[in-house]
C-alpha angles and dihedrals in degrees: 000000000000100000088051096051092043084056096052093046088054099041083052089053098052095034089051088047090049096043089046093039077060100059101040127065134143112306117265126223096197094063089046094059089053075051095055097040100059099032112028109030098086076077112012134071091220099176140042109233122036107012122092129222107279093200134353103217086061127085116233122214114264082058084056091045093046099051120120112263101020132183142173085222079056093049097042083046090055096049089035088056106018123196115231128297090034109092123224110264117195111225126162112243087268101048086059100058095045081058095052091034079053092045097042083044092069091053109119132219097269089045086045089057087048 
């Protein structure tokens, strides 16, 4: 009987890291774009060439990029818990870290040395 439940237990927990090994992966910034794009662009300027300035009272994001300090876990913290008058956007966990891989992706070399 022992043998048998230590053998299930072990066969769960391979079978759950294999199974979470499968869904999660290394952000990508191309699926955060398509993120951006289609959620964040009404305010955002989510890109650096063809796009205007939605509003100028709002960073893009290659200000938020370029800020001093920062992180992907800042920038999934600011969409997490948004300041006003930044709605709440529901995103799975992965989809918030495509969006900040897409955003960091757009730092340049002098916000990288900050």
């Amino acid at each position: 009987m022992q043998k048998s439940f230590g053998a299930l237990t072990l066969a769960f927990i391979l079978f759950s890291g294999m199974a979470l090994g499968a869904s999660t992966g290394a952000p990508d910034p191309n699926r955060g774009k398509s993120l951006a794009t289609s959620l964040c662009s009404n305010c955002h300027l989510v890109d650096t060439v063809g796009q205007e300035q939605a509003n100028v009272d709002v960073p893009t994001f290659p200000e938020i990029a370029n800020k001093v300090d920062q992180s992907s876990g800042a920038i999934m913290a600011a969409i997490m818990l948004p300041k006003h008058p930044m709605p709440q956007i529901p995103l799975t966990k992965n989809e918030l870290a495509d969006l900040a891989a897409y955003i960091l992706s757009l730092r340049t070399e002098e916000g990288k040395k900050r």
